[in-house]
C-alpha positions in Angstrom: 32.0 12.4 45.0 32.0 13.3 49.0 29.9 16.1 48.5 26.6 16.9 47.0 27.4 19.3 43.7 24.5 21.8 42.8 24.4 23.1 39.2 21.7 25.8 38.6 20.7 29.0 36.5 18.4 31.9 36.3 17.0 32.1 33.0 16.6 35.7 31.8 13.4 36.5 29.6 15.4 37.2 26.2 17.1 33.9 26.2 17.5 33.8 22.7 16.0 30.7 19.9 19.7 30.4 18.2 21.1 29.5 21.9 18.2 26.9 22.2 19.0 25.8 18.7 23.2 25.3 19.9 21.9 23.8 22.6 19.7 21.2 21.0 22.2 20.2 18.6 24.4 19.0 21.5 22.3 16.7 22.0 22.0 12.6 21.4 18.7 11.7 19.5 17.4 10.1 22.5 17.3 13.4 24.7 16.3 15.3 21.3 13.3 13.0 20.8 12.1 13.6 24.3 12.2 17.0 24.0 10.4 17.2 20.6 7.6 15.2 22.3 6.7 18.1 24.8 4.4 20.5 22.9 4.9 23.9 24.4 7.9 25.9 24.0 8.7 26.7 28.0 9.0 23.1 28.9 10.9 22.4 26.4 13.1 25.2 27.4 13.5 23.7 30.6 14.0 20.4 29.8 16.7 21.6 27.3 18.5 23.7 29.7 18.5 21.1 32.9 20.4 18.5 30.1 22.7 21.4 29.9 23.2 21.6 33.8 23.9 17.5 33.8 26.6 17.9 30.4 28.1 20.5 32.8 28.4 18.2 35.9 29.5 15.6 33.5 32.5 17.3 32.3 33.5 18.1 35.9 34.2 14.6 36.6 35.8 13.7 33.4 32.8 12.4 31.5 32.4 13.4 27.9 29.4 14.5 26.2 29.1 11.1 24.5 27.8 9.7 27.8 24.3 11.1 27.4 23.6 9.0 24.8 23.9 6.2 27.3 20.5 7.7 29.3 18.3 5.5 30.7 14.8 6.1 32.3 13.1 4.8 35.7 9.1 3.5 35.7 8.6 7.3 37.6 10.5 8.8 34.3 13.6 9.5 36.9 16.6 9.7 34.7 20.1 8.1 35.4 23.4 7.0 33.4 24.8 3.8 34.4 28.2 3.8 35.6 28.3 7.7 36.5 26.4 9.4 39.7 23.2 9.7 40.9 21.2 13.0 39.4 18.3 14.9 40.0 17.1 18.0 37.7 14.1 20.3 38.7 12.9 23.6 37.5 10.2 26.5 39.1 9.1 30.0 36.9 12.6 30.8 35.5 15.1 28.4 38.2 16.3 25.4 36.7 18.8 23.6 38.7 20.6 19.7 39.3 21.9 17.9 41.9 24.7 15.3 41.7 25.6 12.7 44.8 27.5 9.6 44.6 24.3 7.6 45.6 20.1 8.5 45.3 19.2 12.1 45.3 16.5 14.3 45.1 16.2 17.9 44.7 12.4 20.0 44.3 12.8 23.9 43.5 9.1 26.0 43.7 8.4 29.2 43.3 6.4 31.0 46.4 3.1 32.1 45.4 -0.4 31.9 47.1 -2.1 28.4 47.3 -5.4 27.3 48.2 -4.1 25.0 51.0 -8.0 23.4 51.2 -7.3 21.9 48.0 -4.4 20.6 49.0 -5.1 18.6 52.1 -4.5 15.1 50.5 -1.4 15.9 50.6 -0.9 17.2 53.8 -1.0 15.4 57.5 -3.4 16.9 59.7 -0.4 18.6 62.0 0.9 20.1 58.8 -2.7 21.7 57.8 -3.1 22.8 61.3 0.3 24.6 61.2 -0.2 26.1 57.7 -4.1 27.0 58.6 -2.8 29.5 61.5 0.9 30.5 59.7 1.2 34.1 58.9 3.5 32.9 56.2 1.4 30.2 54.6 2.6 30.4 51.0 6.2 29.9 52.4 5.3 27.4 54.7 3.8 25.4 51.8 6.1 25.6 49.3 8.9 24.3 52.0 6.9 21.5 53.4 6.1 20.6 49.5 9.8 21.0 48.4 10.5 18.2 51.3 8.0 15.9 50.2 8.8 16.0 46.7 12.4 15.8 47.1 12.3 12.8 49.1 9.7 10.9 46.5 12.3 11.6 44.0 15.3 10.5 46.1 13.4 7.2 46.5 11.7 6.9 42.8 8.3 6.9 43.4 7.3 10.1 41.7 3.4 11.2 42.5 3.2 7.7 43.2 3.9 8.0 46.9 1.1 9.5 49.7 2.5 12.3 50.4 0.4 13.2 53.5 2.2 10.2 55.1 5.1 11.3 54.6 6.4 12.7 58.1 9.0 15.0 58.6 11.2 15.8 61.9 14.3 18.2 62.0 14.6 17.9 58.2 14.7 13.9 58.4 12.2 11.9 57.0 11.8 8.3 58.6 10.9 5.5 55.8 10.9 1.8 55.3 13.0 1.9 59.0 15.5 4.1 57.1 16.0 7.5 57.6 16.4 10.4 55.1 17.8 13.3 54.7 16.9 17.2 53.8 19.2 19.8 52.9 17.4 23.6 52.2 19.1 25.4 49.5 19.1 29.2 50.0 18.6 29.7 45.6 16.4 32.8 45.6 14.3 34.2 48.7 11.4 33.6 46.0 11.9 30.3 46.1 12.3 26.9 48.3 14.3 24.7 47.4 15.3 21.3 49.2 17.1 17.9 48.4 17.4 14.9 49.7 19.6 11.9 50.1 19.9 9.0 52.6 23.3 10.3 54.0 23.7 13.3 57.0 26.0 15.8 57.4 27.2 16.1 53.9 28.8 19.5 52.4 27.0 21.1 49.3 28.2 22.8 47.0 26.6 25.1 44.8 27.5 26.4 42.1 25.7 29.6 39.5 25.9 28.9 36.4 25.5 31.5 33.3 23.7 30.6 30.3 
């Protein structure tokens, strides 16, 4: 796996309970129990429906459906399979979409809406709240300086864990522990930002739209 493989889908509001119900019923006992654990319908939707993404992925490259019974969890709650390829799954509003790479990846989809940047300035560096504090397109500028950060702290495994206002970015690479990262931007939805990243450069992704 050369390339970076994107799975994603745009949920329509009428998605309908028997499709969830098919869904489910796919599934291992492990992923059904993590599901069952989240209280309100929507995440569980999205939850449900990123699995869907990875059984997808895993088909592609000749891995049955058994596999997912083989999932295993991170301390950051990061999932992986052992013996497969790295994935990452996010989800923003009604965008739910996974990344696949032959080593760590991490991908961070959010929907652009208005922030209140001053309550946000932990997890900023003072350059980025200077540049966002005189931006005529703030709320875009946010969400694709966020989208960075998080992708990289899940590329890496640290979750929330990690400060993100030291987290410095230069021409979409991110220097860290004298290693350097990288960022792809994803073009999904002009309503959304969407980035991953991944410790190789100049990698080809492909993405792919999928219908649910």
């Amino acid at each position: 796996m050369d390339n970076i493989n994107v799975y994603y889908t745009k949920l329509n509001s009428n998605f309908s309970k028997e499709k969830f119900d098919v869904y489910y019923n796919e599934l291992p006992n492990i992923l059904k129990n993590k599901i069952d654990r989240l209280i309100r319908y929507k995440p569980k939707l999205h939850s449900l429906i990123g699995i869907k993404l990875l059984s997808i992925a895993l088909n592609d490259y000749h891995f049955t459906k058994e596999i997912l019974e083989e999932i295993q969890y991170l301390e950051d709650g990061k999932p992986y399979i052992p013996n497969t390829f790295s994935f990452n799954i996010s989800h923003s509003e009604s965008i739910i979409i996974c990344a696949c790479y032959k080593s760590s990846i991490g991908i961070d989809i959010e929907k652009i809406k208005p922030r209140n940047i001053d309550k946000l300035v932990t997890f900023l560096s003072k350059d980025e709240y200077a540049r966002l504090s005189i931006s005529k397109k703030q709320d875009h500028l946010f969400a694709e300086i966020w989208t960075q950060k998080e992708a990289f702290s899940k590329s890496i495994s640290k979750g929330m864990n990690l400060s993100f206002a030291n987290i410095k970015i230069n021409n979409l690479t991110i220097s860290y522990n004298n290693n350097s990262w990288h960022l792809y931007p994803l073009n999904i939805d002009d309503e959304y930002s969407c980035h991953i990243c991944i410790s190789d450069g100049g990698q080809d992704v492909n993405l792919r739209e999928i219908s649910l």
